[in-house]
Legacy VTK file of the C-alpha trace (Angstrom):
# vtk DataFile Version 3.0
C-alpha trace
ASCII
DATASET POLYDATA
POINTS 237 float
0.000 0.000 0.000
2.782 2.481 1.261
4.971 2.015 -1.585
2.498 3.044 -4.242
0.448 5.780 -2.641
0.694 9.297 -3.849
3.266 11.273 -2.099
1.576 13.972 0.641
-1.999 11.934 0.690
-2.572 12.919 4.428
-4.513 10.315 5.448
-1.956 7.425 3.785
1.204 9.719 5.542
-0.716 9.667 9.040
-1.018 6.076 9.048
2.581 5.235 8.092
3.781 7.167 10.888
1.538 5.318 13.210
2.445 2.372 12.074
6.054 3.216 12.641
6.128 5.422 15.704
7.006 2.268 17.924
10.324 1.335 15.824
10.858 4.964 14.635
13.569 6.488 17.082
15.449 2.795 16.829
15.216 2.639 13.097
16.639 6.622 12.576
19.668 5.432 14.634
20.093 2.125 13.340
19.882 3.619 9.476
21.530 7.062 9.916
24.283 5.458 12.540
23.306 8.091 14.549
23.772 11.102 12.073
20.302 12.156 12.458
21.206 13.653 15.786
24.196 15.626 14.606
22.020 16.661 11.811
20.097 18.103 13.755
21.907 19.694 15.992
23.727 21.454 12.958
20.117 22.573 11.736
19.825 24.289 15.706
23.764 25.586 15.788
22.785 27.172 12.482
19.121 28.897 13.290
20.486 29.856 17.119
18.051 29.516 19.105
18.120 31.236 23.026
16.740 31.211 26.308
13.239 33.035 26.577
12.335 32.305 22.865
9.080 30.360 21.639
9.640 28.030 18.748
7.552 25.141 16.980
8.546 22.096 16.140
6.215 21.595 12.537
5.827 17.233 11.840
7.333 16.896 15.128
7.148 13.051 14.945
8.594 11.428 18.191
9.649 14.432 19.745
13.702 14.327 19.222
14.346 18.000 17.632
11.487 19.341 20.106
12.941 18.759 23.190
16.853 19.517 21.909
14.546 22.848 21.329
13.408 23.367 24.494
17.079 22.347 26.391
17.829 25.409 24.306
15.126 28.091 25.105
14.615 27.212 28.838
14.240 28.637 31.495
11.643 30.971 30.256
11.322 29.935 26.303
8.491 27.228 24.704
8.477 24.992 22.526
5.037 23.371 20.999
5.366 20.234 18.734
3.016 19.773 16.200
1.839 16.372 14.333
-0.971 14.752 12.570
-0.495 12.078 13.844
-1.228 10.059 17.025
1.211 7.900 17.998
4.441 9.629 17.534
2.751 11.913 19.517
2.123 9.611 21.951
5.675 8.741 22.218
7.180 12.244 22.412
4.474 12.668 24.854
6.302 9.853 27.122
9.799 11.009 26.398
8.955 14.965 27.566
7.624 13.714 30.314
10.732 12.135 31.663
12.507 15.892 31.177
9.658 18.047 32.783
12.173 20.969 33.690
11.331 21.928 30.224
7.948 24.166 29.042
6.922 22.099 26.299
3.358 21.546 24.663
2.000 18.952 22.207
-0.799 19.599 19.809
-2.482 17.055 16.996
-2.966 19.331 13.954
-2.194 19.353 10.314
0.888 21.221 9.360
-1.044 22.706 6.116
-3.666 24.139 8.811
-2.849 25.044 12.330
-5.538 26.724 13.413
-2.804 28.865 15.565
-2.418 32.577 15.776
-0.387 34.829 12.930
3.057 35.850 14.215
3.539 33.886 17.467
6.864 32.038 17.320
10.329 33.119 17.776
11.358 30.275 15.035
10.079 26.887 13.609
11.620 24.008 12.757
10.601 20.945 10.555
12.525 17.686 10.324
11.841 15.337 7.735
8.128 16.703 6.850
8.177 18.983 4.350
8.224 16.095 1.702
5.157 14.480 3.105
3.044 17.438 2.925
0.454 17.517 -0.049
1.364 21.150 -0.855
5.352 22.246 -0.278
4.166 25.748 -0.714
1.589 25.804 1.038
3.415 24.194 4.370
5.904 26.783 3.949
3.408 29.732 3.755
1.755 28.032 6.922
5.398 28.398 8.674
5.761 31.555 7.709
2.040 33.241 8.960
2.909 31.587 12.410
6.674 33.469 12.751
7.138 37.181 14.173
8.710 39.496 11.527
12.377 38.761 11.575
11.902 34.695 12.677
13.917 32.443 11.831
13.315 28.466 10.544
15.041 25.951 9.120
13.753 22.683 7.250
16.027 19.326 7.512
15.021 16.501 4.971
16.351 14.392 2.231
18.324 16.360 -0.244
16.251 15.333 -3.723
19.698 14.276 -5.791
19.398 13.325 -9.993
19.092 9.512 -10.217
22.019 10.165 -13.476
24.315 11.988 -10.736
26.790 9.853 -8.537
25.231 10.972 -5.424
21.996 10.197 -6.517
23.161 7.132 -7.917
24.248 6.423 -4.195
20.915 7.335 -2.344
18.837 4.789 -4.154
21.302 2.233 -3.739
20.910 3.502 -0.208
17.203 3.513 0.041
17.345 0.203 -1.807
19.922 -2.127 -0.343
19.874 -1.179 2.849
17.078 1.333 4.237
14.302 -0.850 3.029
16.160 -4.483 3.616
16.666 -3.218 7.116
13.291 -2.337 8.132
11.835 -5.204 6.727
13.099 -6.695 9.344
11.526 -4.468 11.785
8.198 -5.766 10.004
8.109 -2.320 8.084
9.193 -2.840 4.813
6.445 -1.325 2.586
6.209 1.828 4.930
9.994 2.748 4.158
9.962 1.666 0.918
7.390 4.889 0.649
10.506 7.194 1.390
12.324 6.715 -2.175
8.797 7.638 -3.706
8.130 10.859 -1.397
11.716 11.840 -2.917
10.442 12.110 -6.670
8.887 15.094 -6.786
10.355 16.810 -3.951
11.898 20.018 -4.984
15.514 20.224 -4.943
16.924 22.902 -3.322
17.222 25.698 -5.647
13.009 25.080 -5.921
12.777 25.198 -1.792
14.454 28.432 -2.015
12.434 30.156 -4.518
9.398 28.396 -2.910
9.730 29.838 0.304
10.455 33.215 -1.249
6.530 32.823 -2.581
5.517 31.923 0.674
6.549 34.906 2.538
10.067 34.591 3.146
12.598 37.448 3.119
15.798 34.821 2.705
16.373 31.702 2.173
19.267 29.330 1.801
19.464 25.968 0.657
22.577 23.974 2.203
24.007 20.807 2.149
24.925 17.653 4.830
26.035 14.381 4.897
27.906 15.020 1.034
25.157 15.994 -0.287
22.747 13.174 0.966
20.687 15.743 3.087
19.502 19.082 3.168
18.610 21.884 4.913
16.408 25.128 4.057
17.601 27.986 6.285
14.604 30.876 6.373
14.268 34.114 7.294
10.729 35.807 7.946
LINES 1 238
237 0 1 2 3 4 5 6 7 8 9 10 11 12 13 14 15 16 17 18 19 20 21 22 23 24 25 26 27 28 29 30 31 32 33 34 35 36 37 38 39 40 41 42 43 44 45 46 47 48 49 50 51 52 53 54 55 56 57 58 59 60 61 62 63 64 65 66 67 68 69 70 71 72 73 74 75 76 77 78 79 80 81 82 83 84 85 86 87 88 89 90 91 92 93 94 95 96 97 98 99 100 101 102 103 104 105 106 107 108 109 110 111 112 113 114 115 116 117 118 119 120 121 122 123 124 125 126 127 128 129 130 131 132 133 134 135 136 137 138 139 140 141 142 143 144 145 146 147 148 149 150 151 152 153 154 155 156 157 158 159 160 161 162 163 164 165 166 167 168 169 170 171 172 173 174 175 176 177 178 179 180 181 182 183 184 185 186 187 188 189 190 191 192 193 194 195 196 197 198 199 200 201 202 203 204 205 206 207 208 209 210 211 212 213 214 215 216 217 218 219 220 221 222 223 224 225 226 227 228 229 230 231 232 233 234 235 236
């Protein structure tokens, strides 16, 4: 089912990430070999986040980038993570709740449609969403209504490579051989199988940057991790 749905069908996307919240944190680890974290701590070291800020956390998943967030704005700063879906929720629920020094809020809502207040955040933050979404632009114009004049955000996902180029030639064999091989034995082969065909029409970066320019954005930068593997969109409200 997951490997031949449309990319960004919300309803398809919410289930997959149920169905892997319980494995999720494990499989990033596992699969990344614990890059993910130092990904996204570059994504934070980059935006700058400080004490007495209020950020969101957009696709928030499990919880990870949240609540490296909210070690960064306490005392006085929030942090609210936002997610569609359920059970990663639940999770990141659990794992705040073990660090409750920290002033940090869940909320189930779709990243297209917050229902939250213009202007309100400090910064945002979106890790490995932005592809799921059914409209790109339209996420990003979401971001951008929620951030104070002079916000900052940044966007970590896949970098969308040519399949001709060597790097690109590398990701599939990547996605292939091992991603997919490797959560199949997690039980969770067709839902990561889904992740090569959320990467075909994903704009590359010199499309994030002119997208978020439509959305609102005063700057933005595409840049490059992991040689070239992954990506991040560096905003400026």
């Amino acid at each position: 089912m997951y490997s031949s749905m449309r990319p960004g069908d919300p309803k398809l996307v919410e289930n997959l990430f149920n169905d892997v919240a319980p494995k999720y944190d494990r499989l990033n680890d596992l699969l990344s070999l614990g890059l993910h974290r130092v990904w996204k701590k570059q994504l934070l070291d980059w935006l700058r986040p400080v004490a007495g800020e209020d950020w969101i956390d957009l696709c928030c998943g499990t919880g990870d980038l949240s609540l490296a967030l909210a070690r960064r704005v306490r005392p006085e700063g929030t942090v609210l993570g936002l997610d569609s879906a359920i059970q990663p929720l639940s999770f990141a629920m659990a794992r705040a709740a073990k660090e409750p020094m920290h002033s940090i809020s869940w909320l189930r809502k779709d990243a297209l449609d917050t229902g939250l207040p213009s202007c309100q955040f400090d910064g945002a933050v979106m890790a490995y969403g932005l592809r799921n979404l059914s409209d790109p632009l339209a996420g990003l114009a979401e971001m951008r209504r929620l951030l104070k004049p002079g916000a900052r955000a940044g966007i970590l996902d896949f970098n969308h490579l040519s399949n001709s180029s060597l790097r690109g030639g590398f990701q599939k064999f990547y996605l292939r051989k091992l991603v997919v091989p490797i959560a199949a034995q997690f039980g969770l082969r067709h839902q990561y199988a889904y992740l090569e065909e959320s990467l075909k029409n994903f704009p590359d970066g010199l499309t994030q940057e002119t997208l978020a320019k439509e959305a609102g954005f005063e700057e933005a930068s595409h840049r490059t991790l992991a040689a070239g593997q992954m990506g991040v969109l560096l905003l400026l409200a």
